[in-house]
N, C-alpha and C positions, 0 to 999 in steps of 0.2 A: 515490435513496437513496444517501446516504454512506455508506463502509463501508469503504474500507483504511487502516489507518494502520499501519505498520512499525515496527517497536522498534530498538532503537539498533544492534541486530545484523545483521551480513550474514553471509551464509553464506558464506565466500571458495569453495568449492569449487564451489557451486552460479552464482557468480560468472561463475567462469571458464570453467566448461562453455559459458555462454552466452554467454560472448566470444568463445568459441575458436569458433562457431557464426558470427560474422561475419568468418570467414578473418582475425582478427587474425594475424599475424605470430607461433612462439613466442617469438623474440628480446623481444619489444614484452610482452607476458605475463608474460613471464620478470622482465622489469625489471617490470611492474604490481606481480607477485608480492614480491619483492624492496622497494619502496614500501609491500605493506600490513603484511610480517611483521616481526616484533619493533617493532614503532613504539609510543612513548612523547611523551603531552600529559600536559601543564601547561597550568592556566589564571591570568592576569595580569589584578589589577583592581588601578589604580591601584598602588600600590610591593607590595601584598601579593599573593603567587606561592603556588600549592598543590605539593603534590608531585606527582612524575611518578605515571600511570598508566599502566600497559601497556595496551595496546587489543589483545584479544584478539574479532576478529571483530569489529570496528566500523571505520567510515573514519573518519579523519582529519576531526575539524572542523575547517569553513572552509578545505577544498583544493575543488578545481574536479572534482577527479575523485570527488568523492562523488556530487552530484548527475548527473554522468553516469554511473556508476557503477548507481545507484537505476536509472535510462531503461531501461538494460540490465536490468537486473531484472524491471522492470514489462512491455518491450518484449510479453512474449508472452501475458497476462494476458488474458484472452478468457471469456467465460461466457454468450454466446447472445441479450444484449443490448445494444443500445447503452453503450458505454462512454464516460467522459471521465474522462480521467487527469490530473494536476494536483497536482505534486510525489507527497506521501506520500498525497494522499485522491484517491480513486477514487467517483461517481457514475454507480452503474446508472440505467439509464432503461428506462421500459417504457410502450407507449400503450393506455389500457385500452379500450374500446367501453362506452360508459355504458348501454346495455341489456342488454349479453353480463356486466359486470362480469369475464370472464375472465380471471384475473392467472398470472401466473407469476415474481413475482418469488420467492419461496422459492425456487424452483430456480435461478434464477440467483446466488442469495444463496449457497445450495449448492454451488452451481460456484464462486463466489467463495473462500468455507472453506476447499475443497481447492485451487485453486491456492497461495493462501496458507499451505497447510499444507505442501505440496509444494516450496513455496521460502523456508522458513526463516522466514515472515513472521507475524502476531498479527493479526487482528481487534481493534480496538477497538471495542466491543462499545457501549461507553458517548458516544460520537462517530459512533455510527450512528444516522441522521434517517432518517424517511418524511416526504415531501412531497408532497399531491397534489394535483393541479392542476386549473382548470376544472370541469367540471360537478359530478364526483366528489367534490369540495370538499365537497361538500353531503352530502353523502351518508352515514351513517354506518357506515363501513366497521372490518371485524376490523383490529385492530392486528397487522401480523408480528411474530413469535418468532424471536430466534435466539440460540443458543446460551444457555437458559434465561432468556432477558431478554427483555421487551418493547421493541420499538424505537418508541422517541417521534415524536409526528407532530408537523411542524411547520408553520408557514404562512409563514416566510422562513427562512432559513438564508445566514449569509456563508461 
């Protein structure tokens, strides 16, 4: 099941707690700090330019330290199931027993919510797939809810 997708915002605060958690240097921070505050983009398409934006709590598009930046972020994201991370979307995995039908993905979903509530982050709600595989395929199974939404079942996903 797909289910994280981050919005344009970082929390710098929540950031650097978790920098400062791999014995970064505060010199090296300092300057991080220093790189994300007061910074202004403009975007350039062909000769016509926009006006400056201040980035209040967003990285820099197209620097290198955004996307490491995010790592850092995601680094501690944990919910009791298999995980696979992969930039901004995140994929729980869960192995069902085709006689038991015993699921627990809602709680791990749950677990998901609150981490992502706890680090500044948004479910996309609407970019959340159920997938299910093998025998179960067959099977017709309750759709999960979350966050007053049905999540769509699908039979491929890229």
């Amino acid at each position: 099941m797909t289910a994280l997708d981050s919005h344009d915002l970082v929390d710098h605060n929540i950031l650097f707690t978790k920098l400062s958690k791999y014995n970064i240097s505060n010199f090296l921070l300092l300057c991080f700090a220093s790189y994300l505050t007061n910074r202004q983009q403009r975007v350039r398409v062909n000769s016509s330019v926009s006006t400056f934006k201040n980035l209040k709590g967003a990285m820099p598009q197209g620097s290198w330290l955004g996307p490491l930046a995010f790592l850092v972020l995601i680094d501690d994201l944990s919910t009791g199931c298999p995980l696979h991370k992969y930039v901004d979307d995140t994929t729980l995995s869960e192995l069902v027993q085709p006689k038991q039908l015993d699921t627990h993905i809602l709680t791990y979903l749950a677990d998901l919510f609150t981490w992502a509530a706890l680090n500044g982050m948004e479910i996309n709600t609407s970019k959340t797939k159920e997938m299910v595989l093998g025998r179960l395929a067959n099977i017709n199974l309750p759709l999960p809810n979350i966050a007053s939404q049905t999540v769509e079942r699908v039979t491929t996903y890229k």
